[in-house]
C-alpha positions as CSV (number, residue, x, y, z in Angstrom):
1,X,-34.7,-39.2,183.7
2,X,-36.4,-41.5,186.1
3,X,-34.6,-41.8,189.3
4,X,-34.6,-45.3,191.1
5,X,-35.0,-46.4,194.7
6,X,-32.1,-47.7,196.4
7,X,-32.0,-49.4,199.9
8,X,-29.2,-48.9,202.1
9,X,-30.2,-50.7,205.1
10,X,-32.9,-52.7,206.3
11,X,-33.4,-54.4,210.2
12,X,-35.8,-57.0,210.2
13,X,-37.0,-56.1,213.8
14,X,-37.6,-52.7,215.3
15,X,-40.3,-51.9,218.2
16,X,-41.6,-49.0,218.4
17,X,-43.1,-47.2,221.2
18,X,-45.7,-44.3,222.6
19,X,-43.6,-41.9,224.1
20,X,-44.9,-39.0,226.4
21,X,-44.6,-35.3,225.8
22,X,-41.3,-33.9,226.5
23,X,-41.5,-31.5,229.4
24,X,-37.7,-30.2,229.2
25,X,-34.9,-29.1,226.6
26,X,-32.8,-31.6,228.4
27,X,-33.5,-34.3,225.9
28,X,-35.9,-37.6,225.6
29,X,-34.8,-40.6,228.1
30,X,-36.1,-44.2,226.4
31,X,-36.1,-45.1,230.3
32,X,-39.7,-43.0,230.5
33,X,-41.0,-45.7,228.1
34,X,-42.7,-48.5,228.6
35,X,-40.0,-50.9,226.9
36,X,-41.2,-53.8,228.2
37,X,-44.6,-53.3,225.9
38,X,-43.7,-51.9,222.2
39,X,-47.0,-50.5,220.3
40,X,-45.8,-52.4,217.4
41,X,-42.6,-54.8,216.0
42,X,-41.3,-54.7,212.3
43,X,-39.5,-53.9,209.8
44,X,-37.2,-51.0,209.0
45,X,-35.7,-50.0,205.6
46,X,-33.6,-46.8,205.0
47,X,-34.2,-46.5,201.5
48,X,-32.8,-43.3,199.3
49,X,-34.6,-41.6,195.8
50,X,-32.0,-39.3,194.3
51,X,-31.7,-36.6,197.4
52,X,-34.2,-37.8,199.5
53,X,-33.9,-40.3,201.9
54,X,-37.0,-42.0,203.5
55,X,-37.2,-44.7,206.6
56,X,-39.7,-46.8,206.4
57,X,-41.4,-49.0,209.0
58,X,-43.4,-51.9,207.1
59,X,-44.7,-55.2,208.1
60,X,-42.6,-58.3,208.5
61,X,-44.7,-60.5,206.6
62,X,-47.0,-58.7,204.0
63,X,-44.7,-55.4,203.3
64,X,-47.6,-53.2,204.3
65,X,-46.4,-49.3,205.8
66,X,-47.4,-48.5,209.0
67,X,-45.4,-45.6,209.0
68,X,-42.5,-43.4,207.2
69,X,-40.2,-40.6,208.6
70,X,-38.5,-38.1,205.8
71,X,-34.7,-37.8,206.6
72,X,-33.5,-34.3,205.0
73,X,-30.3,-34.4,207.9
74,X,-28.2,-36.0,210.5
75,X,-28.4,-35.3,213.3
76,X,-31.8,-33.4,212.8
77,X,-35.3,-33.4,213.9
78,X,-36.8,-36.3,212.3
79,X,-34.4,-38.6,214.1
80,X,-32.9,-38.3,217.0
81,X,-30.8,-39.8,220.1
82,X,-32.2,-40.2,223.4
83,X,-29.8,-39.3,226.3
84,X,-29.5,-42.2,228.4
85,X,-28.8,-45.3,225.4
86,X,-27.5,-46.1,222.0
87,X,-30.2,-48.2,221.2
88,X,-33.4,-45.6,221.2
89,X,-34.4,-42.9,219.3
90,X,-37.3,-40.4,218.6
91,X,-38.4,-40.8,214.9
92,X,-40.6,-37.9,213.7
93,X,-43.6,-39.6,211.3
94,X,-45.6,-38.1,208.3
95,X,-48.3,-39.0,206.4
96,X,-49.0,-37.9,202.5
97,X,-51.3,-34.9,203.9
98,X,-47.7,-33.7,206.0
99,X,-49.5,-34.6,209.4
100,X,-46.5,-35.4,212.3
101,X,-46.4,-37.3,215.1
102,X,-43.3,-38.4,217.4
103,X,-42.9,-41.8,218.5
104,X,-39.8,-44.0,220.3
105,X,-37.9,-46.5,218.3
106,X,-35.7,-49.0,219.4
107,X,-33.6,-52.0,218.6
108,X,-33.1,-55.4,220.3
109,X,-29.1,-55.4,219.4
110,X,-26.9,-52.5,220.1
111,X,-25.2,-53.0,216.8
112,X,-28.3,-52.2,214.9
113,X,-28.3,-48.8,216.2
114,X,-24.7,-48.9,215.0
115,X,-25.5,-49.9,211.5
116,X,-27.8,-47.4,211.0
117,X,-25.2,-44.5,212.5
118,X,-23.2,-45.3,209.9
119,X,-25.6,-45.5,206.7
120,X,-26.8,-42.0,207.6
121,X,-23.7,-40.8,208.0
122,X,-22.1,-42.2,204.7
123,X,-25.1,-41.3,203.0
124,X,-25.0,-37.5,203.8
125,X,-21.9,-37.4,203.0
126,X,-22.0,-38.6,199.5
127,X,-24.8,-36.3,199.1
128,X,-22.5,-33.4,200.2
129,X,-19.8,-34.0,197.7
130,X,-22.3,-34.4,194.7
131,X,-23.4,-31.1,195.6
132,X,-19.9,-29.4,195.6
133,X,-19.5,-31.4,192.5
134,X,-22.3,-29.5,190.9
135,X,-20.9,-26.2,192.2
136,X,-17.3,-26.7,191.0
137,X,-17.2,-26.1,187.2
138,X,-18.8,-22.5,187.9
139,X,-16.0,-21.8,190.0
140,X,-13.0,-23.6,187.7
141,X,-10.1,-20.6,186.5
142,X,-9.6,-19.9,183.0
143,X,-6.7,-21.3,181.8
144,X,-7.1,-20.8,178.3
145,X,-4.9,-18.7,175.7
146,X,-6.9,-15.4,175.3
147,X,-6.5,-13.2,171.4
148,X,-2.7,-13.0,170.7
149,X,-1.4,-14.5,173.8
150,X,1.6,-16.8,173.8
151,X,4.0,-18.3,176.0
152,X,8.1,-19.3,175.5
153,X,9.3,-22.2,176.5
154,X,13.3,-23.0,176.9
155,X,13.8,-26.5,176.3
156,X,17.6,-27.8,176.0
157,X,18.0,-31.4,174.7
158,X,21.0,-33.2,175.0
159,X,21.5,-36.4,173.2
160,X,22.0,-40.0,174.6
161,X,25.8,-40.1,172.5
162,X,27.1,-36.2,173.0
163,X,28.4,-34.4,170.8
164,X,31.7,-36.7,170.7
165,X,29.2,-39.1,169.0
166,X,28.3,-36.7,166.2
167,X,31.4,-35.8,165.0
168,X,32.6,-39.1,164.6
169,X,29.6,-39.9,162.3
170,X,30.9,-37.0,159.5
171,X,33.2,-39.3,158.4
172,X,30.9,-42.3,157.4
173,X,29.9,-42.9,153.9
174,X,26.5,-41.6,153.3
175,X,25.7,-39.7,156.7
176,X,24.7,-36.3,156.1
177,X,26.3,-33.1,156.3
178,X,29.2,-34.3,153.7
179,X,32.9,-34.0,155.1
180,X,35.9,-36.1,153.6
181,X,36.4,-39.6,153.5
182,X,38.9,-41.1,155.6
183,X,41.7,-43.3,154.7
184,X,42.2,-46.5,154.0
185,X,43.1,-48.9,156.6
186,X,47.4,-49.5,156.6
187,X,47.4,-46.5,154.1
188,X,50.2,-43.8,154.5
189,X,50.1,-40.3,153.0
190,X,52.9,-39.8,150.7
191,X,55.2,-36.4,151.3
192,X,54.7,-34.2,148.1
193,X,57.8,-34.0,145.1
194,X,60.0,-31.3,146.0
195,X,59.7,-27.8,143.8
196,X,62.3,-27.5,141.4
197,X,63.6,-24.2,143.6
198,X,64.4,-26.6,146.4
199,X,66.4,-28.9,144.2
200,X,69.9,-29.7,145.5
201,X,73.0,-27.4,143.7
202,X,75.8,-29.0,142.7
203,X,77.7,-26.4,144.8
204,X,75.7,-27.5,147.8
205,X,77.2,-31.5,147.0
206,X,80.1,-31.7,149.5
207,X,83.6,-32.8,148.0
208,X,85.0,-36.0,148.5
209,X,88.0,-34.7,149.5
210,X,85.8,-33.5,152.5
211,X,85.1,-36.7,153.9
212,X,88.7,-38.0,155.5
213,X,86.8,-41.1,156.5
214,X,87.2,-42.7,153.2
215,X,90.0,-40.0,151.9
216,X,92.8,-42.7,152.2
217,X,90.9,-45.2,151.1
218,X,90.4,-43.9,147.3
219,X,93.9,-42.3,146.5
220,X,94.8,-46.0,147.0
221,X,93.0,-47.7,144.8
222,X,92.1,-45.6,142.3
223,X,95.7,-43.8,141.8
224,X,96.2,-40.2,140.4
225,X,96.1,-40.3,136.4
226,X,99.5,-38.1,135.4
227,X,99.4,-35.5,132.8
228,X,100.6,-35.9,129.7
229,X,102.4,-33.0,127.1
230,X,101.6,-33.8,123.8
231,X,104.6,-33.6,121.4
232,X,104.4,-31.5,119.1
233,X,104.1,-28.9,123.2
234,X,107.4,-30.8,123.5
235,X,109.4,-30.0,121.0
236,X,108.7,-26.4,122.3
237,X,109.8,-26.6,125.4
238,X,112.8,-28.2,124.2
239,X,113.2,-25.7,121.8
């Protein structure tokens, strides 16, 4: 798959200069330039290819490189701070045959030197978590079932209505689970006959006599019938 250029920052002025040999480990000081007479002025871009990342130092008007510096880190050797500003650096050039040469590089505005911090930062960073991103499926568990493995789950579902709910339902027509139908509305259940061993005796009648409240009330009006001898019993006694 073809892999495109992209450009992540460009400054449309840069200078750079012809710095001397460092004679210490202490560091390169832009104030051992000459800054008041840059070897050149152009353009920078900071353009990236997949991995790599490239500055560039081309011509204003025309495009042409005068030089390019390979970026493989940050900080690193191909570009680096000087001690005594934010606005200088050492760039480390090469050439297609892998010839290097140091020179100075600087910027008129201190927020150049800012911007360019920052897309070298941001960029090595992204490139840092596409490589962990590579590395991670090699080093992902596995979670999968192996031969005859299983698990058990305890799940315990309650419904919205309760169980108050579902009993009241047996006794609609046509819901499931059968059950009796309930009676109609203003309906009363009638109290079975009685069996014929239950019926009343007449010993177990009470006599009238028994009830005084209404004794006195039927000897007089429904008086005592005498009894009468027929004759043919009286001509016997008399006899």
């Amino acid at each position: 798959m073809d892999t495109y250029e992209s450009v992540i920052l460009v400054k449309n002025e840069v200078f750079v200069f012809k710095i001397p040999p460092r004679t210490s480990n202490r560091g390169y000081r832009a104030a051992d330039w000459n800054l008041q007479e840059p070897q050149w002025t152009g353009r920078m871009r900071l353009v990236s290819k997949g991995n790599e990342l490239v500055m560039k130092l081309e011509d204003k008007t025309s495009g042409e490189l005068f030089a390019k510096c390979p970026i493989d880190k940050y900080p690193g050797v191909a570009l680096e701070a000087v001690t005594d500003s934010s606005r200088y650096f050492v760039v480390k050039i090469q050439d297609d045959n892998g010839c290097a040469a140091y020179i100075g590089l600087g910027f008129g505005d201190r927020s150049d030197s800012f911007d360019l911090n920052v897309a070298l930062q941001d960029h090595f960073k992204w490139l840092k978590k596409e490589q962990e991103s590579d590395q991670t499926p090699q080093g992902q568990l596995d979670l999968g079932f192996k031969d005859g493995e299983t698990i058990k789950i305890n799940m315990k579902i309650t419904k919205k209505d309760g169980s108050e709910g579902s009993r009241s339902r047996r006794g609609v027509p046509g819901a499931s689970g059968g059950g009796l139908l309930p009676p109609p509305p203003g309906g009363s259940k009638l109290p079975p006959p009685p069996s014929p061993q239950h019926a009343a005796s007449p010993s177990s009648i009470p006599p009238a006599s028994s009830n005084t409240e209404w004794g006195e009330f039927n000897s007089a009006s429904a008086p005592e019938p005498q009894a009468t001898t027929p004759a043919n019993q009286q001509n016997w006694v008399q006899f």
